[in-house]
LUMFI-241582 format. One record per atom (N, C-alpha, C, O): atom name; residue number from 1; x, y, z. Coordinates in Angstrom, 2 decimals. Layout:
% residues N
PT name resi      xx      yy      zz
PT   CA  NUM       X       Y       Z
...
END
This chain:
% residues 86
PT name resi      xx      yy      zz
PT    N    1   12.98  -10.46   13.11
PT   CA    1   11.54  -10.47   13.00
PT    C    1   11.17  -10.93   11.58
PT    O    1   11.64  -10.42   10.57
PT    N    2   10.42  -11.79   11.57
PT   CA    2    9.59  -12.40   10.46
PT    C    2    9.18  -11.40    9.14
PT    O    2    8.55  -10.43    9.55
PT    N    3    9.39  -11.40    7.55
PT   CA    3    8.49  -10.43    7.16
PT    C    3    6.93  -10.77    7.27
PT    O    3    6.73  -11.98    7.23
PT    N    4    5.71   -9.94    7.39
PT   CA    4    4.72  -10.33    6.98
PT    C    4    3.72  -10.49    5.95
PT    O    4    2.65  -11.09    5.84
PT    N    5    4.74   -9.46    4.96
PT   CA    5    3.79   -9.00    3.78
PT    C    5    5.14   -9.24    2.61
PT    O    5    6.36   -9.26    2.78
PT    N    6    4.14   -9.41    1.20
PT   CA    6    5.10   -9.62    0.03
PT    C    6    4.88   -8.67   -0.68
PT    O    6    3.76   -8.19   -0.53
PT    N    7    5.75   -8.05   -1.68
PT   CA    7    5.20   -6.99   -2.83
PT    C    7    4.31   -7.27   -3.28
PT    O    7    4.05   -8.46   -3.48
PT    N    8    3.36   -6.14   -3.67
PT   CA    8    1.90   -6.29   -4.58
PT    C    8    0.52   -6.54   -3.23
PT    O    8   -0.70   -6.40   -3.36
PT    N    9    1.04   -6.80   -2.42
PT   CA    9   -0.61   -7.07   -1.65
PT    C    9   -0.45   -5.76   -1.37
PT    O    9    0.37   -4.86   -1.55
PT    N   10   -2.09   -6.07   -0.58
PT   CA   10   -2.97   -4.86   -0.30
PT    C   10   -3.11   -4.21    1.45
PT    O   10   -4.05   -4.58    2.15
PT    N   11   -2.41   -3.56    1.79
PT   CA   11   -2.20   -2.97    3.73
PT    C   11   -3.53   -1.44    3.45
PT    O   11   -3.76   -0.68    2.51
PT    N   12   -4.05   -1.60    4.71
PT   CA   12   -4.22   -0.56    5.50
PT    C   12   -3.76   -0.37    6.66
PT    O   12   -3.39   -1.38    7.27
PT    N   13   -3.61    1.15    7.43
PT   CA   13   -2.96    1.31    8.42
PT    C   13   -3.92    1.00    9.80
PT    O   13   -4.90    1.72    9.97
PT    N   14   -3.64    0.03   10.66
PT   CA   14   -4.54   -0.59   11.91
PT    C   14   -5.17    0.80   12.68
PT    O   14   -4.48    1.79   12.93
PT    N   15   -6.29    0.70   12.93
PT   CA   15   -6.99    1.37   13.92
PT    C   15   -7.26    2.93   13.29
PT    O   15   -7.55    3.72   14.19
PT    N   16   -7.21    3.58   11.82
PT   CA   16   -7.77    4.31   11.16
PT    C   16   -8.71    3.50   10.49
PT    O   16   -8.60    2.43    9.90
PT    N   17  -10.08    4.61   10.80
PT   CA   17  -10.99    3.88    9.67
PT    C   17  -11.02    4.50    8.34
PT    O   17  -11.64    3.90    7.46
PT    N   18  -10.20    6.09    7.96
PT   CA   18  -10.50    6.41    6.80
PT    C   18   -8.73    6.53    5.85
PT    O   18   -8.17    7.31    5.09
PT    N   19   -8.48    5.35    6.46
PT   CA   19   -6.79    4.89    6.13
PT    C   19   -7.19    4.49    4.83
PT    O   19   -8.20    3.80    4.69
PT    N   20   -6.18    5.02    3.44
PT   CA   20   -6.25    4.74    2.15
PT    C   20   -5.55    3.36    2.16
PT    O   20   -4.64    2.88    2.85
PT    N   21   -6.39    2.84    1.03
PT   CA   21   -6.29    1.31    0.41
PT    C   21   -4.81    1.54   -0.30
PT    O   21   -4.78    2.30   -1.27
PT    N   22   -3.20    0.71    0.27
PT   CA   22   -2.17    0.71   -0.26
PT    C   22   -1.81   -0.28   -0.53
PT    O   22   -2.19   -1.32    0.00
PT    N   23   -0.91   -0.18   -1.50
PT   CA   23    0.21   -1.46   -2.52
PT    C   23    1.42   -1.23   -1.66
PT    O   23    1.67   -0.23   -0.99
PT    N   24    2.29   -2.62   -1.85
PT   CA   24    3.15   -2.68   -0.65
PT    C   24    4.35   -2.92   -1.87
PT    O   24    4.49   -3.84   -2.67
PT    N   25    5.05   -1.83   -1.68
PT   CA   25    5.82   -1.94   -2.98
PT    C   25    7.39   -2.60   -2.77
PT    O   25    8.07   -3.05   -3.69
PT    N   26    7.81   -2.52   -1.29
PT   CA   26    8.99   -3.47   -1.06
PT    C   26    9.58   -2.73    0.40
PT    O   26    9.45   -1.55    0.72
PT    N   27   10.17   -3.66    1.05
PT   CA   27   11.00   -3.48    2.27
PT    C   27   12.19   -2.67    2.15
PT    O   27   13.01   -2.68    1.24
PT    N   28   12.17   -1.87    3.34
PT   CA   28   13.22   -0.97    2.56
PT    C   28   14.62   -0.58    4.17
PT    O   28   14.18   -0.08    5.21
PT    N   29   15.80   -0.84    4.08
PT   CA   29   16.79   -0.88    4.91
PT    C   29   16.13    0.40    5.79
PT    O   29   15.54    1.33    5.23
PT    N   30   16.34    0.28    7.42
PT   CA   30   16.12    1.36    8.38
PT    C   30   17.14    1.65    9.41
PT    O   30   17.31    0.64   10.10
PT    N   31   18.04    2.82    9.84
PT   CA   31   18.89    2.13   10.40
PT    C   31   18.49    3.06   11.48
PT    O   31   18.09    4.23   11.44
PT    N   32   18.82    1.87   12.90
PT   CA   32   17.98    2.54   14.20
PT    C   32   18.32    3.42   14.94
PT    O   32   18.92    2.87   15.86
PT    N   33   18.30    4.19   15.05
PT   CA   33   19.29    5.45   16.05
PT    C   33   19.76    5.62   17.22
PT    O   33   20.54    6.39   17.78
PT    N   34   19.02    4.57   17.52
PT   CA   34   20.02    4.50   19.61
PT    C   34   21.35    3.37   19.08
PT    O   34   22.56    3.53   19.22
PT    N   35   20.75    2.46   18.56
PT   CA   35   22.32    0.99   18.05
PT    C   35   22.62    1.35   17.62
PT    O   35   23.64    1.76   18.18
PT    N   36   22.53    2.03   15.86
PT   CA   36   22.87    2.18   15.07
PT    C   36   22.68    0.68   14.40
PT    O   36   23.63    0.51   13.63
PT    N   37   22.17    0.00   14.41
PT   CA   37   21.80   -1.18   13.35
PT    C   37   20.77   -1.00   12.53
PT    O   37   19.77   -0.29   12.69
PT    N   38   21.24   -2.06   11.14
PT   CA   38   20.27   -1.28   10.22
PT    C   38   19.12   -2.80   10.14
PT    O   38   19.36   -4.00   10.24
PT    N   39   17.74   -1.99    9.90
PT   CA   39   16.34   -3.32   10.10
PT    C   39   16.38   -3.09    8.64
PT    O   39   16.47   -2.02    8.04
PT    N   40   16.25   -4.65    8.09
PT   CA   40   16.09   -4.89    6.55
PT    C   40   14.72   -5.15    6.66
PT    O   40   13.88   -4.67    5.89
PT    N   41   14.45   -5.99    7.71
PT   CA   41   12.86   -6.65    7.60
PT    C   41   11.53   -5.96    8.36
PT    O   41   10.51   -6.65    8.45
PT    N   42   11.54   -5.08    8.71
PT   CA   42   10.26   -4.61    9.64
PT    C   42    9.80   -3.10    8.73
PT    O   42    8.70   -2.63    9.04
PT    N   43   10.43   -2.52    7.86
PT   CA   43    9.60   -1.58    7.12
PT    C   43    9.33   -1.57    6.01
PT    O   43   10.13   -2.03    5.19
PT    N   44    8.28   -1.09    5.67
PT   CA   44    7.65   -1.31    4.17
PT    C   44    7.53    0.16    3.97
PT    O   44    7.47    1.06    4.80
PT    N   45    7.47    0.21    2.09
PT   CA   45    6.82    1.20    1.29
PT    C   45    6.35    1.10    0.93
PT    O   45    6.54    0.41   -0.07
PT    N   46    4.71    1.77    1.26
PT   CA   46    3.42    1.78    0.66
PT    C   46    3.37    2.80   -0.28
PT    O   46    4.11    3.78   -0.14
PT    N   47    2.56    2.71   -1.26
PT   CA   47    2.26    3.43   -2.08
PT    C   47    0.67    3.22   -2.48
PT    O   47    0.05    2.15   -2.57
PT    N   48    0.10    4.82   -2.71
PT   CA   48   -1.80    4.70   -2.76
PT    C   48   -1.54    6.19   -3.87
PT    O   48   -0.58    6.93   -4.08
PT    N   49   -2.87    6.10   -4.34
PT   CA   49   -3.07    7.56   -5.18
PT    C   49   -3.95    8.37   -4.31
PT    O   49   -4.55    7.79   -3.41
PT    N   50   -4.14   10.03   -4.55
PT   CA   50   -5.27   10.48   -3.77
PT    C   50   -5.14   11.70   -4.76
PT    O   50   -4.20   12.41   -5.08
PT    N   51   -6.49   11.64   -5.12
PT   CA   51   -6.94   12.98   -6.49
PT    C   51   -6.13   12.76   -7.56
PT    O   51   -5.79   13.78   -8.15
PT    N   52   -5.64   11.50   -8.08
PT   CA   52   -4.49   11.37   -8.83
PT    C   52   -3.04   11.53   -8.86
PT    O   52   -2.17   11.36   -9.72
PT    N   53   -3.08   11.96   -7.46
PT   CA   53   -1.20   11.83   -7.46
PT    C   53   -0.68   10.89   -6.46
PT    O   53   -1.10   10.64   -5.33
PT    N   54    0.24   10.45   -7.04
PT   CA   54    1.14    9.13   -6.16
PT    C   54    1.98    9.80   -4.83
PT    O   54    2.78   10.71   -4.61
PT    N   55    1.36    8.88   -4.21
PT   CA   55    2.03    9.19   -2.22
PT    C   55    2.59    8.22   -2.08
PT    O   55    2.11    7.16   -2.48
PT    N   56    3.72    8.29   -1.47
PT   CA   56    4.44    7.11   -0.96
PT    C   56    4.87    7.22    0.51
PT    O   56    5.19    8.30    1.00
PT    N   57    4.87    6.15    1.18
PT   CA   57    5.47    6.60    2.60
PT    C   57    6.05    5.04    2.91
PT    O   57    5.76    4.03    2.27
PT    N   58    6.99    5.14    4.11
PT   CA   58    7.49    3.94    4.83
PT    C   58    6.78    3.79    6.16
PT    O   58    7.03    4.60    7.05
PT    N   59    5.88    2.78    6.39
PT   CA   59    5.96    2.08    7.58
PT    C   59    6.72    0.97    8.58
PT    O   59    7.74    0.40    8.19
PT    N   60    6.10    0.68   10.02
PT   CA   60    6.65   -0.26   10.29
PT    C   60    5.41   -1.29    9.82
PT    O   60    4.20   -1.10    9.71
PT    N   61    6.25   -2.47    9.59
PT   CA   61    5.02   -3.57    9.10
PT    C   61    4.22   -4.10   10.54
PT    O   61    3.47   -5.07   10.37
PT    N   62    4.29   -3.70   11.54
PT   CA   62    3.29   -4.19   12.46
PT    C   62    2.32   -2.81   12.82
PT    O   62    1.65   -2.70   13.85
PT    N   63    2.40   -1.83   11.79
PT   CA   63    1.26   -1.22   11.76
PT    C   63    0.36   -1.12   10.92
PT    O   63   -0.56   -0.31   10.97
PT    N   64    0.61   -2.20    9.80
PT   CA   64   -0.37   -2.08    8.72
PT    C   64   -1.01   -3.67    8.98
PT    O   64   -0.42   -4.65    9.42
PT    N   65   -2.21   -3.55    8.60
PT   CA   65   -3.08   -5.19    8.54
PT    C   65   -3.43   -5.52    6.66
PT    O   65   -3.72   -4.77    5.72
PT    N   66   -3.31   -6.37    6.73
PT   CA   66   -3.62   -6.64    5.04
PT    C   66   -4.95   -6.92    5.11
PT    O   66   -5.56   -7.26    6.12
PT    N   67   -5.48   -6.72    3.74
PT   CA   67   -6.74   -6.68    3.41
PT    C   67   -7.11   -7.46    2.18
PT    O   67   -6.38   -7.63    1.21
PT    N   68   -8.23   -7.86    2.31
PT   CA   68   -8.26   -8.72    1.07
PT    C   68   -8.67   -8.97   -0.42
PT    O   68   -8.65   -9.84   -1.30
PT    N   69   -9.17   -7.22   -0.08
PT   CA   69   -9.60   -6.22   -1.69
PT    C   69   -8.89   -6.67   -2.56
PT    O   69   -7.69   -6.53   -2.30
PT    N   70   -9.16   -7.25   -3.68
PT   CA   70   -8.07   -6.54   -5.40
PT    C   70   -8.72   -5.82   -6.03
PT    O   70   -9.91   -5.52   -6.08
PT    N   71   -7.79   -5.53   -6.57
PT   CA   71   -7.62   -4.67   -8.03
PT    C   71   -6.58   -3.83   -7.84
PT    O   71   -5.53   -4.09   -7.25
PT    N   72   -7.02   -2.44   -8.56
PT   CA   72   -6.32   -1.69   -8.73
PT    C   72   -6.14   -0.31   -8.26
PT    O   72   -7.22    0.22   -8.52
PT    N   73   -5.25    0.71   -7.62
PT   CA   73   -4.67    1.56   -7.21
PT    C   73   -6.11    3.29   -7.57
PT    O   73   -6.56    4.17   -6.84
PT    N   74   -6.24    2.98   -8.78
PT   CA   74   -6.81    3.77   -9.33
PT    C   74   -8.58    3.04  -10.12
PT    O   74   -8.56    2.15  -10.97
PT    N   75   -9.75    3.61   -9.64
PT   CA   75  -10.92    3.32  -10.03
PT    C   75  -11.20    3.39  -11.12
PT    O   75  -11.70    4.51  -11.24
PT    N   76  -11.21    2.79  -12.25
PT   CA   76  -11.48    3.15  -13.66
PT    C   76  -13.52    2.78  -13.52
PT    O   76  -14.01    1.87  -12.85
PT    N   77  -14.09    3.51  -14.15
PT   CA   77  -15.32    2.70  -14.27
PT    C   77  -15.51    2.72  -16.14
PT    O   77  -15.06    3.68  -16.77
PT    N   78  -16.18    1.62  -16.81
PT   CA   78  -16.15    1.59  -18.06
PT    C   78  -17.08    1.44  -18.44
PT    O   78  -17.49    0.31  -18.17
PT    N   79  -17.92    2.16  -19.13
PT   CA   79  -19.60    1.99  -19.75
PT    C   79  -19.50    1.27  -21.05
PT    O   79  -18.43    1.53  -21.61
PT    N   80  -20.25    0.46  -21.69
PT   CA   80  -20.62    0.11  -22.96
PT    C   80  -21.54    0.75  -23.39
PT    O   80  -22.73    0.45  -23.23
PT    N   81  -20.93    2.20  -24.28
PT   CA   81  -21.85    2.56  -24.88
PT    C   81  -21.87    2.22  -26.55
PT    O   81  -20.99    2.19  -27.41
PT    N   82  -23.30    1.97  -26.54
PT   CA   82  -23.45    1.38  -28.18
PT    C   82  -24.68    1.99  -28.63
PT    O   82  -25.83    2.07  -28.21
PT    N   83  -23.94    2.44  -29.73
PT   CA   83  -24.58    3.40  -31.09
PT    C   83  -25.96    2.72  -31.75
PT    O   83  -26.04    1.54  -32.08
PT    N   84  -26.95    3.62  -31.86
PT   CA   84  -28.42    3.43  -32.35
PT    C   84  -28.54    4.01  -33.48
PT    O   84  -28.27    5.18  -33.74
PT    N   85  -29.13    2.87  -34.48
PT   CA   85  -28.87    4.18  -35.56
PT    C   85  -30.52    4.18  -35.82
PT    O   85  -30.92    4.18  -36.99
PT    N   86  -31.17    4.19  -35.08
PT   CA   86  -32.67    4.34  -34.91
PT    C   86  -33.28    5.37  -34.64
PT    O   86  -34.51    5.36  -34.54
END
């Protein structure tokens, strides 16, 4: 099976709508339990934050859809605040 996704893009999990925005951090060996053969190409490790702590989990890659958001993992927001000396 084909991979579909590369490190660094952006998956959510298909058919949740309140599925967290994840980084696809690399394919990872699975080995199947009725053959015993091991799948190099069909699972991924996602990784997302939630309240600040890092979750990681393995999927199969035909349950996640990519998305076409960037940035980053964590929301920074940054104000310019500037001093009055009035």
């Amino acid at each position: 099976m084909p991979r579909k996704f590369k490190s660094g893009e952006w998956v959510k999990v298909k058919g949740k709508l309140i599925s967290p925005k994840m980084q696809v951090i690399q394919y990872v060996p699975k080995k199947d339990s009725i053959f015993g053969l091991v799948d190099n190409d069909s699972y991924l490790e996602c990784v997302w934050y939630k309240n600040g702590e890092r979750k990681s989990k393995v999927f199969h890659q035909n349950r996640l859809i990519k998305i076409i958001e960037t940035g980053g993992l964590l929301n920074t927001f940054t104000t310019n605040s500037k001093l009055s000396l009035t």
